[in-house]
GULUMVO-765701 format. One line per field, with one value per residue: residue number from 1; x, y negated, z of N, C-alpha, C in turn. Coordinates in Angstrom, 3 decimals. Example, Ala and Ser with C-alpha at 12.3 -4.5 7.8 and 13.67 -1.06 7.14 Angstrom:
<nodes>
nr = (1_2) $
n.x = (13.190_12.850) $
n.y = (5.690_2.250) $
n.z = (7.800_7.080) $
ca.x = (12.300_13.670) $
ca.y = (4.500_1.060) $
ca.z = (7.800_7.140) $
c.x = (13.200_12.900) $
c.y = (3.300_-0.030) $
c.z = (7.800_7.870) $
</nodes>
This chain:
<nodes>
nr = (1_2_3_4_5_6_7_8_9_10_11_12_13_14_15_16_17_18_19_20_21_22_23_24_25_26_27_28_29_30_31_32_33_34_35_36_37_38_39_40_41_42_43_44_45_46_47_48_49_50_51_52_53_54_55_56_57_58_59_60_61_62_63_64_65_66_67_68_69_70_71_72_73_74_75_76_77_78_79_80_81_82_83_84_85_86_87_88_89_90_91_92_93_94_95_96_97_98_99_100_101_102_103_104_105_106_107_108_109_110_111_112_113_114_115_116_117_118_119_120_121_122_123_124_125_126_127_128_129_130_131_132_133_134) $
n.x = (120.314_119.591_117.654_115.189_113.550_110.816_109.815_107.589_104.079_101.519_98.224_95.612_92.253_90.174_90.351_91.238_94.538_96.454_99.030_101.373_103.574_106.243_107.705_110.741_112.075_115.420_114.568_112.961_108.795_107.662_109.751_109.807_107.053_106.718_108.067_105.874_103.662_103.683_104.056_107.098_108.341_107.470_108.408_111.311_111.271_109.275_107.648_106.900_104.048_101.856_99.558_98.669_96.747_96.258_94.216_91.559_89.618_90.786_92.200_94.645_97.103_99.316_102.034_102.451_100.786_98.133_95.227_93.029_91.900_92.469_91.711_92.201_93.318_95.276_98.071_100.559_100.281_98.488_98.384_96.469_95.699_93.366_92.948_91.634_91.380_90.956_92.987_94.680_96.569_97.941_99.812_100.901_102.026_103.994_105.323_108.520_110.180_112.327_113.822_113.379_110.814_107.942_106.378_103.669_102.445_100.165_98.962_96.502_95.045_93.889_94.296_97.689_99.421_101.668_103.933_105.870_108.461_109.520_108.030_109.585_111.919_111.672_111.177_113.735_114.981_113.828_114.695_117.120_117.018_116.508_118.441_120.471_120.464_118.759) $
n.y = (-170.111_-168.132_-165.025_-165.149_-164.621_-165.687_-165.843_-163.087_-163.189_-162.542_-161.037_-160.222_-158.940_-157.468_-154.337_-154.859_-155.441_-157.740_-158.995_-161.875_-162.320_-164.939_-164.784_-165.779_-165.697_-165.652_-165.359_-165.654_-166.352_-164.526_-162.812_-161.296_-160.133_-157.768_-155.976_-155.627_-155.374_-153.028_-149.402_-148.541_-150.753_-150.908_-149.136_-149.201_-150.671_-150.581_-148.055_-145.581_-145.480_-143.604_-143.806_-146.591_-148.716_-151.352_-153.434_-155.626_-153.429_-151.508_-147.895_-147.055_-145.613_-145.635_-143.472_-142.185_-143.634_-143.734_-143.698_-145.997_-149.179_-151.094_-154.603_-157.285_-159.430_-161.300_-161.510_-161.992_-163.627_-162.237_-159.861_-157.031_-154.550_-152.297_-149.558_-146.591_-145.881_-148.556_-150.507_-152.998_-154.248_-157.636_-159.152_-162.678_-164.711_-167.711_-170.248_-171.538_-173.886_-174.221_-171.298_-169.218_-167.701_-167.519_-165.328_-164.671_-163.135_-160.167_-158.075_-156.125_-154.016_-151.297_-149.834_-148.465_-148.500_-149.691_-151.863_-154.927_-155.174_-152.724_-153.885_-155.947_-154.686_-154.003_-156.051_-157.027_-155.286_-155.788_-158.339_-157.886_-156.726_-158.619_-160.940_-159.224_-159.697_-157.470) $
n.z = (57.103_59.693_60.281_63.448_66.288_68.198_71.542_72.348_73.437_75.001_75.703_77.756_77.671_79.801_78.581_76.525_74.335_73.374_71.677_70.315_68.186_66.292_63.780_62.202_59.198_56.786_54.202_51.068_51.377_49.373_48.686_51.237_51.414_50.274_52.270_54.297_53.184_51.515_50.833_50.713_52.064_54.428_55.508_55.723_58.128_60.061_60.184_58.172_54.899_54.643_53.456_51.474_49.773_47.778_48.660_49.878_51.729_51.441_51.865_54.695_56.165_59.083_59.662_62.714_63.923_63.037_60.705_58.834_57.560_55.335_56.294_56.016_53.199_51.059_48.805_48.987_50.908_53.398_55.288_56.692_59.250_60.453_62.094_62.984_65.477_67.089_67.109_65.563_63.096_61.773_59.382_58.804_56.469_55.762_54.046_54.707_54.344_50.913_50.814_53.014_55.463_57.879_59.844_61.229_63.580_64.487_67.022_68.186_70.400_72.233_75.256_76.685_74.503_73.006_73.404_73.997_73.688_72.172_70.233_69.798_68.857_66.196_64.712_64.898_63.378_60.627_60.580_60.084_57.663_56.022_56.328_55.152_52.462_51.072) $
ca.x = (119.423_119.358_116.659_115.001_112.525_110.055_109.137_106.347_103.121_100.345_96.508_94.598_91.113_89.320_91.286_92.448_96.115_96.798_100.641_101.795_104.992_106.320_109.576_111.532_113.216_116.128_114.005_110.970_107.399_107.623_110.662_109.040_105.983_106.391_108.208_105.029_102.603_104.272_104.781_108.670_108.820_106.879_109.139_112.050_111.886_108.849_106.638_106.492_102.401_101.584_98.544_98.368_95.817_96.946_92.905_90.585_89.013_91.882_92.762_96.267_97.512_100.759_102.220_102.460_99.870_96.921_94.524_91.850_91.776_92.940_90.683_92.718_94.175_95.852_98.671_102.066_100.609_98.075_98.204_95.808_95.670_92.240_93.222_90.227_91.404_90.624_94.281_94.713_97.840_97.733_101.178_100.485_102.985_104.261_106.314_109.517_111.358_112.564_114.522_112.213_109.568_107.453_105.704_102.689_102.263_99.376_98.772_95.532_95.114_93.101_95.152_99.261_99.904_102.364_104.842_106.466_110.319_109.415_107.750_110.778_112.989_111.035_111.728_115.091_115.292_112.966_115.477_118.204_117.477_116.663_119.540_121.316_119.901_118.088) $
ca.y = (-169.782_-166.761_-164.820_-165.417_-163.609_-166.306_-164.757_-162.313_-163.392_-161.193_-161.692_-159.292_-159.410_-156.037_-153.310_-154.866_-156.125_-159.007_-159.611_-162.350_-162.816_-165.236_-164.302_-166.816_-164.969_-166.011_-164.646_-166.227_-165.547_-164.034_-161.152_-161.057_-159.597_-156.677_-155.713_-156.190_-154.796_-151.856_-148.373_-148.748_-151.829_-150.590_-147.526_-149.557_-151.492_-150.177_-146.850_-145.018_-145.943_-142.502_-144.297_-147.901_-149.301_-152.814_-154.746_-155.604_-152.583_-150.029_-146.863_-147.360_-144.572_-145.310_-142.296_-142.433_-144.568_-143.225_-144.530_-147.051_-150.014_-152.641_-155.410_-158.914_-159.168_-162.159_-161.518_-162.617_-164.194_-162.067_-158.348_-157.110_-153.238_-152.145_-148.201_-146.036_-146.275_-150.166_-151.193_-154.136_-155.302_-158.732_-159.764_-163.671_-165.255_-169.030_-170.809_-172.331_-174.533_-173.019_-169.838_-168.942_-167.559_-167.188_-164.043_-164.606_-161.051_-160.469_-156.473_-156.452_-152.187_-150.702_-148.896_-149.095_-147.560_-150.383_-152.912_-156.409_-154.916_-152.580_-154.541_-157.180_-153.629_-153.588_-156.955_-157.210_-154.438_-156.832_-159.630_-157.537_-156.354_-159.983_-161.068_-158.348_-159.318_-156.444) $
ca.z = (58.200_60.281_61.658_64.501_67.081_68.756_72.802_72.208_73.878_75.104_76.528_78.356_77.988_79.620_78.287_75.243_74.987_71.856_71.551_69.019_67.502_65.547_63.294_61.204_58.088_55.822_52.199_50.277_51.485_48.180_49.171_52.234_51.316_50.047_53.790_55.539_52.481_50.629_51.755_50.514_53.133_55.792_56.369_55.747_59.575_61.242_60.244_56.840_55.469_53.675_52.551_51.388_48.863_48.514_48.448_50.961_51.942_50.798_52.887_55.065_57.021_59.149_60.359_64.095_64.635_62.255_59.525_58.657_56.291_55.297_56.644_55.122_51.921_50.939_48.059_49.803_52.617_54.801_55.051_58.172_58.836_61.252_62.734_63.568_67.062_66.915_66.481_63.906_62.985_61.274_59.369_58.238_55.925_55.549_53.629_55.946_53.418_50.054_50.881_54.036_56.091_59.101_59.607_62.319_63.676_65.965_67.599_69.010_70.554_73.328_76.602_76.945_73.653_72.601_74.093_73.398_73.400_71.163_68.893_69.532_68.483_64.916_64.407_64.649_62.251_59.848_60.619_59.604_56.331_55.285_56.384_54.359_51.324_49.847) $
c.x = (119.499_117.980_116.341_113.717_112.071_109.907_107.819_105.350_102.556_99.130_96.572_93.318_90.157_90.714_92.129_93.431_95.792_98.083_100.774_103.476_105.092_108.239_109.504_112.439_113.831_115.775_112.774_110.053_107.790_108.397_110.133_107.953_105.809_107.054_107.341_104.044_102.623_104.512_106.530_109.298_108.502_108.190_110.556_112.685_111.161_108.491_106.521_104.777_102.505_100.214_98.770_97.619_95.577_95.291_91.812_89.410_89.871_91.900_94.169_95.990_98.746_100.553_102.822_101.108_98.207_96.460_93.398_92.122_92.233_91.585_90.889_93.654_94.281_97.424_99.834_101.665_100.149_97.805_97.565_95.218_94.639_92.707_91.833_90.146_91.305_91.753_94.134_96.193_97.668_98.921_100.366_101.861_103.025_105.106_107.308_110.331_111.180_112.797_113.780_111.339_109.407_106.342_105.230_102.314_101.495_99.127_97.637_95.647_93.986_94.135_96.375_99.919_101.166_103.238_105.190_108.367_110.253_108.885_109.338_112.130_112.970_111.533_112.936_115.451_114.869_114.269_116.876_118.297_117.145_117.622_120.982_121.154_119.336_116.765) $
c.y = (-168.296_-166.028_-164.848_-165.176_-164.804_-165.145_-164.430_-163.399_-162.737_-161.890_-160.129_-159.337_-158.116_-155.180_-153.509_-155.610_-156.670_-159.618_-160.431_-162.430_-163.850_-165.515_-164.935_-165.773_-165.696_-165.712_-165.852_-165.660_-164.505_-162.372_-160.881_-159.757_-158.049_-155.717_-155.168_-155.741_-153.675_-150.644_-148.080_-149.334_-151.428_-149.802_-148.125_-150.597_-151.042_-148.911_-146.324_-145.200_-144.574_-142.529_-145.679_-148.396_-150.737_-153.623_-154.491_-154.299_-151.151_-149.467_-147.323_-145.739_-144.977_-144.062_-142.657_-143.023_-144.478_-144.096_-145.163_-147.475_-150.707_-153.753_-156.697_-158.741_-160.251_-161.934_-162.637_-163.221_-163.272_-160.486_-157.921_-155.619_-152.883_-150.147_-147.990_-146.355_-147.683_-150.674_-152.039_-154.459_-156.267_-159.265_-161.371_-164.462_-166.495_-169.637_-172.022_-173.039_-173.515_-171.740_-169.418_-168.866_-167.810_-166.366_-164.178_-163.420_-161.299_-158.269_-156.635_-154.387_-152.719_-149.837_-149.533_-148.426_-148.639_-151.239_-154.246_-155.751_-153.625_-152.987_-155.486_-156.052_-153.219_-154.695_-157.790_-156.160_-155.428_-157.771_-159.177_-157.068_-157.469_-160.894_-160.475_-158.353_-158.702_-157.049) $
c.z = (58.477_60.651_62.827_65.046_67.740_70.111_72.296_73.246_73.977_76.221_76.710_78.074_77.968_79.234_76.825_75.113_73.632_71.841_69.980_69.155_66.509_64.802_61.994_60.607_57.050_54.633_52.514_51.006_50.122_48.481_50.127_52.682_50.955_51.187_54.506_55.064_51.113_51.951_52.158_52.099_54.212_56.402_56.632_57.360_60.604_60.975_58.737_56.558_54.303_53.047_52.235_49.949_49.249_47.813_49.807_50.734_51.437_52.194_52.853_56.123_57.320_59.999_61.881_64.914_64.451_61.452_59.793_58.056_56.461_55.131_56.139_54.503_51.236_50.042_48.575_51.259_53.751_54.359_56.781_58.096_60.297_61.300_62.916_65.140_67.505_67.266_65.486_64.466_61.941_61.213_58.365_57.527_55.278_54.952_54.755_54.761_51.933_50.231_52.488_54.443_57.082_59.001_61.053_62.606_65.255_65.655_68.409_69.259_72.212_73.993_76.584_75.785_73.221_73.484_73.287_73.124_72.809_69.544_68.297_68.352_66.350_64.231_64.366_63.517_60.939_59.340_59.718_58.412_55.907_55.569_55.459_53.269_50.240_49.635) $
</nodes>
């Protein structure tokens, strides 16, 4: 199995935008996880996290984007990161067979700070180091 990018989705509602994704990966939930809930992984496809305190209610800081907490904490499956600027990102993780995932990714933000073809740009990076087997 390859990776594979699901079409983004996005709501409006008022000023706040909610894009989902949903991305099929060739690894374990298990390799997966630490991608999506490590500073190592983070930096490795989307954003270096120069804070992360891996339990519900830990300080996160990504760089670019700023800090707040971690709001859901779920050990391989649900990692969910709340910004001061009321950003959440919400990575959800599934078991696809043995050797695979699916990584439910929801972006909820306030204004035009984000896109869908950049997110799609993150996730092909994603796709590609699990593909590459590290």
């Amino acid at each position: 199995m390859s990776g594979s990018i699901a079409q983004g989705t996005s709501q409006t509602h008022g000023n706040t935008h909610i894009l989902h994704f949903l991305v099929r990966l060739p690894k374990r939930m298990e390799d997966v996880w630490p991608a999506v809930a490590t500073p190592e992984g983070l930096a490795i496809w989307y954003t270096p996290a120069d804070v992360l305190e891996p339990r519900l209610g830990g300080a996160v800081a990504l760089r670019d984007l700023g800090s707040g907490q971690v709001t859901a904490w779920d050990v391989d499956r649900v990692a969910e990161y709340t910004l001061q600027d009321g950003g959440r990102l919400r990575f959800h993780l599934e078991r696809d067979g043995e050797a695979a995932c699916t990584v439910r990714f929801t972006h909820e933000f306030e204004g035009e700070q984000d896109s869908e073809r950049r997110w799609r740009d993150r996730f092909e990076r994603l796709a590609a180091w699990a593909e590459s087997g590290n």
